[in-house]
N, C-alpha and C positions, 0 to 999 in steps of 0.2 A: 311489416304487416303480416300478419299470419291469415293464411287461406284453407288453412286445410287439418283435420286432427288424425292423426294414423294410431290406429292399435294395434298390439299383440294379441293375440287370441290366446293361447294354452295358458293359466296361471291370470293372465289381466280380464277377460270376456265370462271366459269358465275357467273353474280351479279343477282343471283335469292333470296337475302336475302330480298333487295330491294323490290322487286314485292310482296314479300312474305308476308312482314309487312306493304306496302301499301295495299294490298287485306285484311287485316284485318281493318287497319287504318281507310278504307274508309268504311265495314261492321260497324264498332262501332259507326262512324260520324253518319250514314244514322239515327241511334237509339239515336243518344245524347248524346255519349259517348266520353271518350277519349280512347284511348289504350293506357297502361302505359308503356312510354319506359323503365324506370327503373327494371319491369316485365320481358320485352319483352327481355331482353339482355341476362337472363341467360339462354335461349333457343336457341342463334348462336350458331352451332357449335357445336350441339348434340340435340337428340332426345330422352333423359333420363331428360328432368327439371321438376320442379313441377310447373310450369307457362303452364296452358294450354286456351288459346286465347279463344276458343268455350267454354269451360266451366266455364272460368269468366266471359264471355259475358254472360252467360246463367245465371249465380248465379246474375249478376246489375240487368239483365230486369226481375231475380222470374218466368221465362219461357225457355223451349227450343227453341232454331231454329228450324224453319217449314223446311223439306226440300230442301224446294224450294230455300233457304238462302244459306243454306249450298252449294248448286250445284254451285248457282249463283256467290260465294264466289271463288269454287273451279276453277269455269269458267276465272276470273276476275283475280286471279293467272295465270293461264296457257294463258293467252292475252298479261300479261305483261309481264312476263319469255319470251313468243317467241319474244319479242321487242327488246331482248335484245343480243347482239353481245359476243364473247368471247374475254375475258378483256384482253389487251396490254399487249404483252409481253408473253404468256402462251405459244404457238404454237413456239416462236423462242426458249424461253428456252429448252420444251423438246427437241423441234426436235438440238439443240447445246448441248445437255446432251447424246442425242441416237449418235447422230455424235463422241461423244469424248468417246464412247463406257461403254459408265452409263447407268443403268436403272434406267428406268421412272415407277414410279406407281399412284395410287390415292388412297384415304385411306378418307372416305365420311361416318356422322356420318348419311347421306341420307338412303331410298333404292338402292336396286341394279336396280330396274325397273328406277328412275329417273335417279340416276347418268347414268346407262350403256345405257336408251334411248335417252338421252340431247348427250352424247358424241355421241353416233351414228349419232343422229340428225344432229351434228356440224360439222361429218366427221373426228372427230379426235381420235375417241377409238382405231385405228390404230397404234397412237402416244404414248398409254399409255401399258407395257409390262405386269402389273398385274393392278385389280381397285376392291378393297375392301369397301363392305358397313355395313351398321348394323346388314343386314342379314344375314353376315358372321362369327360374333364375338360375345361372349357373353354381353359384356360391351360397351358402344359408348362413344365416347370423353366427359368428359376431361380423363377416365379410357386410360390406352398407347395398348388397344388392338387390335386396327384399327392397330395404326403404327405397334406392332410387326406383326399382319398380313401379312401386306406388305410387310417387309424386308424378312418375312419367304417365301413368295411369290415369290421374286427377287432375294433370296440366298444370302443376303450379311447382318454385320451383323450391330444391328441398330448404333449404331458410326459409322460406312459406310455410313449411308443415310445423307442428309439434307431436311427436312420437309419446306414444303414453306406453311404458314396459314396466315388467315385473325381475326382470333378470338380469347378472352383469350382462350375460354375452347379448342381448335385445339392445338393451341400453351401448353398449360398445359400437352394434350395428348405426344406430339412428345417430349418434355423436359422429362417426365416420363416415354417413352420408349427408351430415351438414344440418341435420334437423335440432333443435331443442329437447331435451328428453325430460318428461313427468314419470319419475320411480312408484311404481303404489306394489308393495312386498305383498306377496301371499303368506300361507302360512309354512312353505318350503325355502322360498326366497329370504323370509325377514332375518334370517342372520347373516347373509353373506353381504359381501360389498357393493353398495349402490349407488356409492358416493359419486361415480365418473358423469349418472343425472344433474341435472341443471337444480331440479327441485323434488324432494320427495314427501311425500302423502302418504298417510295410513290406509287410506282408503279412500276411493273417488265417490262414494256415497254422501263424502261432507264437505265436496268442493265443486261449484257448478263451473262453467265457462268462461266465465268474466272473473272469476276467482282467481280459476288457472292461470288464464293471459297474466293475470297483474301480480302472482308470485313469480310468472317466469318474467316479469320487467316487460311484457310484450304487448299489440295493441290488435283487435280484431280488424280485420280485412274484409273485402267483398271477395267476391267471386271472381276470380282471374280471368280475364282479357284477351 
């Protein structure tokens, strides 16, 4: 019986992956670079990789970024993250998950200053009953100690929950802490491997609650005890 639905935030909530790797993308162009996607992929979806963007940029050009780069950088992220809307489907889901008396969480390999100020931002940290970040846990995805966070958070236990992610390393975390995992790929994610999900989606805009449970073979639940 399933009690509880946990998301990812960067890529599943907001497509802040996007803005994320174009603010770098278009930092590396201005100097003559490329930015290696191949690089770039094992850093969705945690905040633990050994791929760090400013410091292979720094290691091509044999110099630091002057500050002024780095702001401008940081600037040119935070212009196109606010461009962007919260992705189809996230707002009916939880609020059809709070209605059928499941908790809702978020479990973000993020800070807690972004995840908790974007949700604010969006008006919906309302929506969510617990929201774990990096800050919280010793490990960050693909390690399960976000997910067990959460579920320890919501009281239920993690076979109760279903994990909705956009990335292998998310999707690796929530498999590893025992949860069900729902893949819905962004437009950075859609070509890499997803397969280790239980069930994947194009997009949670065209699948409600009752939909979900019965692709992943599962049955709604009350409220934990």
């Amino acid at each position: 019986m399933i009690r509880a639905v946990v998301f990812d935030f960067d890529g599943l909530i907001l497509d802040t992956e996007g803005p994320v790797f174009n603010s770098w993308r278009e930092l590396y162009e201005a100097h003559g670079l490329e930015l290696p996607f191949d690089r770039w992929v094992g850093i969705i979806g945690s905040s633990n990789a050994t791929f760090h963007p400013q410091a292979y940029l720094e290691e091509r050009l044999g110099r630091p970024l002057t500050q002024e780069l780095v702001d401008r950088r940081i600037a040119r992220r935070a212009e196109l993250v606010l461009a962007q809307s919260i992705l189809p489907g996230v707002v009916e889901l939880a609020e059809g998950a709070r209605q059928a008396g499941l908790k809702v969480g978020v479990a973000s390999s993020s800070s807690r200053d972004w995840v908790g100020g974007h949700l604010e931002r969006l008006g919906i940290r309302d929506r969510f009953d617990c929201v774990r970040s990096r800050d919280d846990v010793e490990h960050v995805k693909p390690e399960p100690d976000l997910y067990l966070s959460v579920a320890g958070c919501l009281g239920v236990r993690p076979e109760e929950a279903v994990a909705v992610e956009d990335s292998p390393n998310g999707i690796e975390a929530a498999k590893r802490a025992g949860m069900r995992c729902v893949a819905v790929p962004n437009p950075i994610t859609a070509g890499l491997d997803l397969s280790q999900a239980d069930v994947l989606v194009p997009s949670l805009g065209g699948i409600n609650l009752a939909q979900m449970l019965a692709r992943l073979g599962l049955e709604q639940g009350g409220p934990s005890l």
